[in-house]
C-alpha positions as CSV (number, residue, x, y, z in Angstrom):
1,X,-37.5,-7.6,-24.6
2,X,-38.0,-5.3,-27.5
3,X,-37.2,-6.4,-31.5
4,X,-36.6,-3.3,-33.3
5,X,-35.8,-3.7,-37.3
6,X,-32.8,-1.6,-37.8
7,X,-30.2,-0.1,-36.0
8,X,-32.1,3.0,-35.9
9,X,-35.0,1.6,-34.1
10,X,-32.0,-0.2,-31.2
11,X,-30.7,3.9,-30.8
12,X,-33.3,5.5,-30.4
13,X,-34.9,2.9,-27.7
14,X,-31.7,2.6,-25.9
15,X,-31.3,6.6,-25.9
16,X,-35.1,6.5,-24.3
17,X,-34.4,4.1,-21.8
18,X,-30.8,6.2,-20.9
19,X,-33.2,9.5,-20.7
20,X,-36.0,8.2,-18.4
21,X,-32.9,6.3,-16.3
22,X,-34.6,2.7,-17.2
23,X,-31.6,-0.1,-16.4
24,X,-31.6,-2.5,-19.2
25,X,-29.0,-5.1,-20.3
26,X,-28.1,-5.6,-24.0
27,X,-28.0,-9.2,-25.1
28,X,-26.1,-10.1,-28.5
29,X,-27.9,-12.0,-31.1
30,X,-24.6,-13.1,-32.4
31,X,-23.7,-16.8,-33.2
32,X,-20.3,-18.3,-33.7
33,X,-18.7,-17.3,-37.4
34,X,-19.2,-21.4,-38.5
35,X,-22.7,-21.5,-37.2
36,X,-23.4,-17.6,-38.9
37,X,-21.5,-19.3,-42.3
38,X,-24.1,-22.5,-42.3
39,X,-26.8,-20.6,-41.9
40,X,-25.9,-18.2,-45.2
41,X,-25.3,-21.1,-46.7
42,X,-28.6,-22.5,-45.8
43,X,-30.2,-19.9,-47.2
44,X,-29.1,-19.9,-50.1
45,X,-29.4,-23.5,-50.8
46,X,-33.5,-22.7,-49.9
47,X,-33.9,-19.4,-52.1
48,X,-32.4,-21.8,-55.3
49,X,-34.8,-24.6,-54.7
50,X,-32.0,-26.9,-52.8
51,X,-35.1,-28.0,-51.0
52,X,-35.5,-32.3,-49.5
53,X,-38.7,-33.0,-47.6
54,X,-38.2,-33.5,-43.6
55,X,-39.4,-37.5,-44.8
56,X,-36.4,-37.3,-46.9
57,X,-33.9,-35.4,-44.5
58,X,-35.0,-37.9,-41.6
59,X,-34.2,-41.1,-44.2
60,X,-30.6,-40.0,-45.1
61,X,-29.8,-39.1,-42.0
62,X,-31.2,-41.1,-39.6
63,X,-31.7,-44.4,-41.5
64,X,-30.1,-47.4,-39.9
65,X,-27.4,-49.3,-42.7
């Protein structure tokens, strides 16, 4: 497993492994369009401060009424 930071870095290890005849098997990082969607979201909710506490996630979710 290899982590390279930009497509560059995937190329150029893919092209050595073709070279030296190394099998390998791409796997996609991918996630469904909703999930990819929350996530943005997400993100920006945390880089504006959106920000509850896990005491305070755990209470509005998970509190019995």
């Amino acid at each position: 497993m290899v982590h390279p930071e930009n497509e560059v870095q995937l190329e150029t290890v893919k092209a050595v492994l073709k070279a030296l005849k190394i099998p390998f098997e791409p796997q996609s990082t991918s996630f469904p369009s909703d999930i990819s969607k929350s996530i943005e979201k997400s993100l920006k909710q945390f880089e504006s401060g959106e920000t509850i506490s896990l005491e305070q996630f755990t209470e509005k979710h998970f509190s019995k009424k």
